[in-house]
C-alpha angles and dihedrals in degrees: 000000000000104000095235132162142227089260094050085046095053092051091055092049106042121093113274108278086020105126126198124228105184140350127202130187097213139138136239111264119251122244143076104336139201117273136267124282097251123254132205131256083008110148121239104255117252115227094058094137138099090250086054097048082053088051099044085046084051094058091036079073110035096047120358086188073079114091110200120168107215097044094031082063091049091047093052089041087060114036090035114022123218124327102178142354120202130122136237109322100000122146088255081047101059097037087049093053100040087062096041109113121234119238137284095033116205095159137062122218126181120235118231127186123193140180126209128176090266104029143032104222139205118201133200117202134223108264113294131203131218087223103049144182127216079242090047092059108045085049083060096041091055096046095062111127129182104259092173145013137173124178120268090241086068094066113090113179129350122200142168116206150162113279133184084259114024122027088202098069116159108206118189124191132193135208088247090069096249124116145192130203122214130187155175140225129283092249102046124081121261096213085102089057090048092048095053086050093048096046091055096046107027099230 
């Protein structure tokens, strides 16, 4: 298979014209995260409550194998910090939730922004491995698809700055008000970051 790579990808899968400025791998940063696009007839959840927040904390630390809304969300507050505001539907909404995996996950897929002159982007990639081939890559590089996109005019602002745990943040922020933080890890570099910012911004 051709060794190509995501920039190569996005400019194979972007509408004809259309030119790309900068492409990051990157991940979406941990912490507390804007909520789920809303969907119809969904029951409110149950275990809302302060006594319920006590409890999920509780089994946080009793199992984190156990996933319990209300305390998973404290726990995250707390050790992390916040990674995006936005509520039900918003533009940080829908691109948190079009990158969020499905359980169970069995499968790993890297994340790519990218920025052209008309969208901001987000990628999924074909499924990686940790232990990976040259062949595996580039399988995973050619079966990138455009899971999201938003116009560049609701973007708002794009910054990379410094964060408790991870000096290289990416925050975007949309003209809805709402806003998503990305980043990568400790030992890669954070130009990438900076070029997608920059790219939205133009500064």
């Amino acid at each position: 298979m051709a060794d190509i790579s995501y920039q190569e990808r996005l400019n194979q899968l972007v509408e004809p014209g259309e030119r790309v400025l900068a492409v990051a791998k990157a991940e979406i940063a941990q912490g507390v995260l804007p909520a789920d696009p809303p969907v119809a007839d969904t029951p409110e959840p149950s275990g809302s409550g302060r006594g319920s927040v006590v409890a999920g904390v509780l089994l946080n630390l009793i199992s984190p194998l156990i996933s319990f809304p209300a305390g998973d969300r404290f726990v995250d507050r707390i050790t992390y910090g916040v990674a995006g505001r936005g509520v039900p539907g918003s533009a940080a909404s829908t691109l948190r939730h079009s990158r969020r995996p499905v359980p169970p996950v069995t499968t790993l897929y890297d994340t790519i922004l990218a920025v052209t002159d008309r969208r901001l982007l987000a990628c999924s990639s074909g499924p990686t491995k940790l232990w990976s081939s040259q062949a595996d890559d580039a399988r995973a590089i050619a079966e990138t698809q455009v899971v999201w996109s938003a116009p560049r005019a609701a973007v708002a602002d794009a910054r990379v700055g410094w964060h408790r745990l991870n000096p290289k943040r990416l925050r975007i922020e949309f003209t809805d008000g709402s806003w998503l933080a990305f980043t990568v890890p400790i030992a890669e570099p954070g130009k990438p970051l900076r070029e997608i910012a920059s790219a939205l911004t133009g500064r």
